[in-house]
Each structure stands twice: as C-alpha cells, then as structure tokens.
C-alpha positions as protocol buffer text, in pm:
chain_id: "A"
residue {
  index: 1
  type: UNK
  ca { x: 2245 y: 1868 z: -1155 }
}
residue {
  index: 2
  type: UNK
  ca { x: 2414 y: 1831 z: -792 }
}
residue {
  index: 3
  type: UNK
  ca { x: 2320 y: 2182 z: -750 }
}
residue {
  index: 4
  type: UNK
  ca { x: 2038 y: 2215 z: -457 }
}
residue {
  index: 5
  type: UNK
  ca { x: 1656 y: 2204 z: -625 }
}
residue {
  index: 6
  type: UNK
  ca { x: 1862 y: 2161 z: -989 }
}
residue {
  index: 7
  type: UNK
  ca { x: 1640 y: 1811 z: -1104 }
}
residue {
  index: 8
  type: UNK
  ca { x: 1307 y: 1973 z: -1006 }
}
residue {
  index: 9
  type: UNK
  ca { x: 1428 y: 2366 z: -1177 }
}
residue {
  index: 10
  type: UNK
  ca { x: 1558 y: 2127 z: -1478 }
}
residue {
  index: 11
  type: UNK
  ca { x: 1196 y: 1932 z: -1507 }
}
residue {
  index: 12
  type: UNK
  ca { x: 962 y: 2236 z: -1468 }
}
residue {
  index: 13
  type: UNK
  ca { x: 1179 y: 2404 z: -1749 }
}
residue {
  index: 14
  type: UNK
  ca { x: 1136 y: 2100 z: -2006 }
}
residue {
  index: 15
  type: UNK
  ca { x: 783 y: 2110 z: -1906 }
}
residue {
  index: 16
  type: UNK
  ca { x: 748 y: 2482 z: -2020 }
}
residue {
  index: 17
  type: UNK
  ca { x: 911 y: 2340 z: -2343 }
}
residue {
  index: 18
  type: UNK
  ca { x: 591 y: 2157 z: -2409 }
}
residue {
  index: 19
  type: UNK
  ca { x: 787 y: 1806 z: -2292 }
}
residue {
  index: 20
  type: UNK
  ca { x: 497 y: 1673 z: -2014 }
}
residue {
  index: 21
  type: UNK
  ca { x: 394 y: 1323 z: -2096 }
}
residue {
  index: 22
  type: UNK
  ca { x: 757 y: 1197 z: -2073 }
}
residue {
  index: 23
  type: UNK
  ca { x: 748 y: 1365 z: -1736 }
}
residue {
  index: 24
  type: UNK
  ca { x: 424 y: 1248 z: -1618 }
}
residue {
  index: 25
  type: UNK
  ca { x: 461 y: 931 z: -1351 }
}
residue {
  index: 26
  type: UNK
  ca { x: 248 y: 636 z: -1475 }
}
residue {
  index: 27
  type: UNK
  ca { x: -74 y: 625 z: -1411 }
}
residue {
  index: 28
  type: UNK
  ca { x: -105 y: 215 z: -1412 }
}
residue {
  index: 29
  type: UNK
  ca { x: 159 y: -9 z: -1347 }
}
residue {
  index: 30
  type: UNK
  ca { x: 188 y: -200 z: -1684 }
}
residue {
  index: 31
  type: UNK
  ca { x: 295 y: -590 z: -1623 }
}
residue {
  index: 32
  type: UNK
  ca { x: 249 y: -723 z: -1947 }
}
residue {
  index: 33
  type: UNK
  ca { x: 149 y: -672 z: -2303 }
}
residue {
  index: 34
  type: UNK
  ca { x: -57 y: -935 z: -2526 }
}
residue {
  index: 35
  type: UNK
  ca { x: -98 y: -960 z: -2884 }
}
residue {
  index: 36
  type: UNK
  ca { x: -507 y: -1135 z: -2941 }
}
residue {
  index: 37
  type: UNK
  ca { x: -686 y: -1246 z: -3239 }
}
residue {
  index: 38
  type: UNK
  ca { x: -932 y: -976 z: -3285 }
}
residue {
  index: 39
  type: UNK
  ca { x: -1276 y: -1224 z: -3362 }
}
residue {
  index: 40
  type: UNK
  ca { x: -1163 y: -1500 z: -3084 }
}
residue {
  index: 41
  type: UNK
  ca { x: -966 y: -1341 z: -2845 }
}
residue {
  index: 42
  type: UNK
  ca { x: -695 y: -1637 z: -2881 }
}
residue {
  index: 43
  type: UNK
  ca { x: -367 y: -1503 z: -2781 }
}
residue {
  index: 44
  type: UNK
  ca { x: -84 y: -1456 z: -2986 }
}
residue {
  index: 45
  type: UNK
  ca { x: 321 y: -1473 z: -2992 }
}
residue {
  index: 46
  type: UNK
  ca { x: 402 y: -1196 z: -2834 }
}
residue {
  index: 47
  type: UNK
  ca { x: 752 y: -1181 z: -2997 }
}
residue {
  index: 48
  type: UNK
  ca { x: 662 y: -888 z: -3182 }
}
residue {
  index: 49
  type: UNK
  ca { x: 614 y: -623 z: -2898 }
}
residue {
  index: 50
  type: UNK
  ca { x: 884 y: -775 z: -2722 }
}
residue {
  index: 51
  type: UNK
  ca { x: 1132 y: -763 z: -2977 }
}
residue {
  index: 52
  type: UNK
  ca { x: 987 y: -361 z: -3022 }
}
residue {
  index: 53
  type: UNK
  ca { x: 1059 y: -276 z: -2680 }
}
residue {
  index: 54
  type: UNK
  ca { x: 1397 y: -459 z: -2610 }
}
residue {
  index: 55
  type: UNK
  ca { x: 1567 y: -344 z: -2999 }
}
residue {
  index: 56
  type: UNK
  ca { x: 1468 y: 52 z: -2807 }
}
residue {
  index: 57
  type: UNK
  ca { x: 1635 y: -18 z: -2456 }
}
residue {
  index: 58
  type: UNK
  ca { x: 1915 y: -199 z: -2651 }
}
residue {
  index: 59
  type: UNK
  ca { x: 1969 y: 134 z: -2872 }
}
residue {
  index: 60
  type: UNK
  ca { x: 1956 y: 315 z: -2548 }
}
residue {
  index: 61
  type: UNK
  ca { x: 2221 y: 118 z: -2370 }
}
residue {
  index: 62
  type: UNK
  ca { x: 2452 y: 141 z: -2666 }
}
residue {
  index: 63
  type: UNK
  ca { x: 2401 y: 554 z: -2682 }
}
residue {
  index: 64
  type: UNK
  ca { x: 2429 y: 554 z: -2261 }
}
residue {
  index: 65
  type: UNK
  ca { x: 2786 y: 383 z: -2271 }
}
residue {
  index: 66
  type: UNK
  ca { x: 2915 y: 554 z: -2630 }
}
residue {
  index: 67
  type: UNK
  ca { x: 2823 y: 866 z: -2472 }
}
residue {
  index: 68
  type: UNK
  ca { x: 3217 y: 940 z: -2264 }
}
residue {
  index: 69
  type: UNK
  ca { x: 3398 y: 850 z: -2549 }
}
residue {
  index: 70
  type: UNK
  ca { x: 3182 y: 1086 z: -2786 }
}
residue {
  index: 71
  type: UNK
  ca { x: 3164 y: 1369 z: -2549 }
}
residue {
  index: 72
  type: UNK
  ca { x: 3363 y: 1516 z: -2275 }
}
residue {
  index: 73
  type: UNK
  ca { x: 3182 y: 1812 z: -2162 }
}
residue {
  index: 74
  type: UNK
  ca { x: 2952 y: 1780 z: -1848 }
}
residue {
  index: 75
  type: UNK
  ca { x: 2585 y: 1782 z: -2055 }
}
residue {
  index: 76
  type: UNK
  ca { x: 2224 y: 1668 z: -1982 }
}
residue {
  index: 77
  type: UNK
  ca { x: 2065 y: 1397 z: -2201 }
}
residue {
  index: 78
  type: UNK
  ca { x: 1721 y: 1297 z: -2226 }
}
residue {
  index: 79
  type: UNK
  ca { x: 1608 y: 995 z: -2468 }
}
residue {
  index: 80
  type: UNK
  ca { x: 1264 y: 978 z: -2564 }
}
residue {
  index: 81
  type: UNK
  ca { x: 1191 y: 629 z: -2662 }
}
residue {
  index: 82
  type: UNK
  ca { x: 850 y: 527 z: -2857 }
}
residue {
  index: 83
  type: UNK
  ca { x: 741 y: 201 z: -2985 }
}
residue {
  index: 84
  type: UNK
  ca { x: 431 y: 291 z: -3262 }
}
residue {
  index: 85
  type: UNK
  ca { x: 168 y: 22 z: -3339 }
}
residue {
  index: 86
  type: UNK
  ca { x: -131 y: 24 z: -3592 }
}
residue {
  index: 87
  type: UNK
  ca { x: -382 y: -194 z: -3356 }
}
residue {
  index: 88
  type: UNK
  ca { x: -690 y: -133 z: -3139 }
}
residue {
  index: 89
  type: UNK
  ca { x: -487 y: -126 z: -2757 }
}
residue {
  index: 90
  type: UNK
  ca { x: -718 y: -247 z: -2460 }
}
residue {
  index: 91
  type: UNK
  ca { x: -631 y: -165 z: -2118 }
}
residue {
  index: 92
  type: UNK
  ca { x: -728 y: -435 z: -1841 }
}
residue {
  index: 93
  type: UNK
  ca { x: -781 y: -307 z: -1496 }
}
residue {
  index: 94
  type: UNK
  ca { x: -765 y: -545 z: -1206 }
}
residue {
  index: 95
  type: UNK
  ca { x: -913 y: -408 z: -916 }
}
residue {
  index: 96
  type: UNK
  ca { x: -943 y: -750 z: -654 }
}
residue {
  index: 97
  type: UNK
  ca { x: -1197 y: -985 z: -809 }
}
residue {
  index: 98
  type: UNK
  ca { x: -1276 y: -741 z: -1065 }
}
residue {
  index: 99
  type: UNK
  ca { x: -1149 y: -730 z: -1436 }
}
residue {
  index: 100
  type: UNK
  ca { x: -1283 y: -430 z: -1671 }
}
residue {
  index: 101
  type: UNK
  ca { x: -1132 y: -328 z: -2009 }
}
residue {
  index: 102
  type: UNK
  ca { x: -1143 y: -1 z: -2161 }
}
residue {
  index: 103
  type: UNK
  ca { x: -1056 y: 114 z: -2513 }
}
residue {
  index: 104
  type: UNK
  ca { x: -737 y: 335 z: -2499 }
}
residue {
  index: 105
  type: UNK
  ca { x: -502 y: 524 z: -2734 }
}
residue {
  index: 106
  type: UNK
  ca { x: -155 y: 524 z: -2559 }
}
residue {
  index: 107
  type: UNK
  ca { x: -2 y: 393 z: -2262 }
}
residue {
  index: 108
  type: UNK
  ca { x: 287 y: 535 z: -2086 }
}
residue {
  index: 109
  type: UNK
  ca { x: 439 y: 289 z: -1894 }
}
residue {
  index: 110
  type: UNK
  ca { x: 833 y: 213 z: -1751 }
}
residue {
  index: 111
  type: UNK
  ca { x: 1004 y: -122 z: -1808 }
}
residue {
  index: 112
  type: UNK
  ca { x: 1282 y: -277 z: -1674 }
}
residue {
  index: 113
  type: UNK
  ca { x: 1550 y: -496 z: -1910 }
}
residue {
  index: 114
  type: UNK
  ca { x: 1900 y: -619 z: -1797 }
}
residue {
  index: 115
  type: UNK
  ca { x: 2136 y: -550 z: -2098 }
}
residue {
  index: 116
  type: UNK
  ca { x: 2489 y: -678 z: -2017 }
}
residue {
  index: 117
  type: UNK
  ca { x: 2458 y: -695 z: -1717 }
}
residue {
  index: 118
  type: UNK
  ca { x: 2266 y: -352 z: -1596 }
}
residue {
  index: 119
  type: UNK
  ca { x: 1920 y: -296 z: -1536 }
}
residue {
  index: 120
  type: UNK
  ca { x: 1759 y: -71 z: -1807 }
}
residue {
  index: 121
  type: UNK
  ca { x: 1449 y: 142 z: -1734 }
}
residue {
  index: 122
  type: UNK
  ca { x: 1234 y: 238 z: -2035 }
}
residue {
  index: 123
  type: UNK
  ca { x: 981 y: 533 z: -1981 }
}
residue {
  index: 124
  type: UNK
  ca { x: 723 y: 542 z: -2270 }
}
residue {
  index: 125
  type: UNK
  ca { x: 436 y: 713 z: -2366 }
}
C-alpha cells in the first residue's frame, strides 16, 4: 500500500469485484438516528440502534487489535459492517429553514465511536 498510486489501483480493483457501495463517499452526512411511533410520531428510546451500531464497531476494534497476534504476514483487510432493520427508514433533509422527508431504503453513512481509548470510524451501507 506505500507503493505510489497503490490505494487508488487497490480501490478500482475491489470495485471491478462488484464491491462499490462500501466505496462510495456518503452522500448525506448522517447526525443522528431516531426510533418514532409510526401513528404519532412520538419518539422512542433509541437504545436499540445504538446498541446495533456500537456491538459492530466494538467487534471491529476487537478483530483490528487481535489481528498481529493472529497474523504476521503484511495483508490487506477490509470489514464490511451492516446493521439490518425491518422498519419503514425516513430520511430528513435540512436545507436552511427547510425540512423535507423522503421515503428511503438504505443509508450509507460513517460514524465515529471511541472504544478504549481510539476513535472508531464505521462506514455502512
């Protein structure tokens, strides 16, 4: 990877693998999730999706600093973390005054954690 050009030659080769979404660089910044009553719109405990997306970066950290004592060759890891829900997801825009929602499927989005001490990034789609 110190090679000249290697990390851009090593991402357009994943992407011919069919790997792009992973890849892709958000297209919204994503500050914060909410769990809502579907009929009132009440907000709920969002312990749930926290506890989802922390329990991933956790796993992550754990596989990040097992990794030297597991392996000892010079290799090139790539984790593809996913939290799945079974719920109607709603994307609000803000755009100055301005507040529209739109119906989406996914969202692909990169969040920060400290775990022991280090910041952990989290890129999901």
């Amino acid at each position: 990877m110190a090679k000249p050009g290697m990390a851009q030659t090593y991402h357009q080769d994943v992407a011919k693998l069919g790997v792009k979404e992973a890849l892709v660089v958000p297209e919204y910044e994503v500050f914060a999730f909410q769990e809502m009553n579907r009929a009132s719109g009440a907000p709920h405990n969002d312990k749930n999706i926290f506890g989802a997306i922390t329990s991933l970066m956790k796993a992550q950290a754990y596989e990040l600093g097992a990794l030297s004592q597991r392996k000892k060759k010079p290799s090139i890891y790539q984790f593809n973390l996913i939290s799945i829900i079974e719920s109607d997801l709603f994307r609000l825009v803000i755009d100055g005054n301005n507040i529209s929602q739109e119906q989406i499927e996914s969202e692909h989005y990169i969040s920060r954690y400290i775990i022991k001490k280090y910041a952990s990034k989290l890129f999901s789609v």
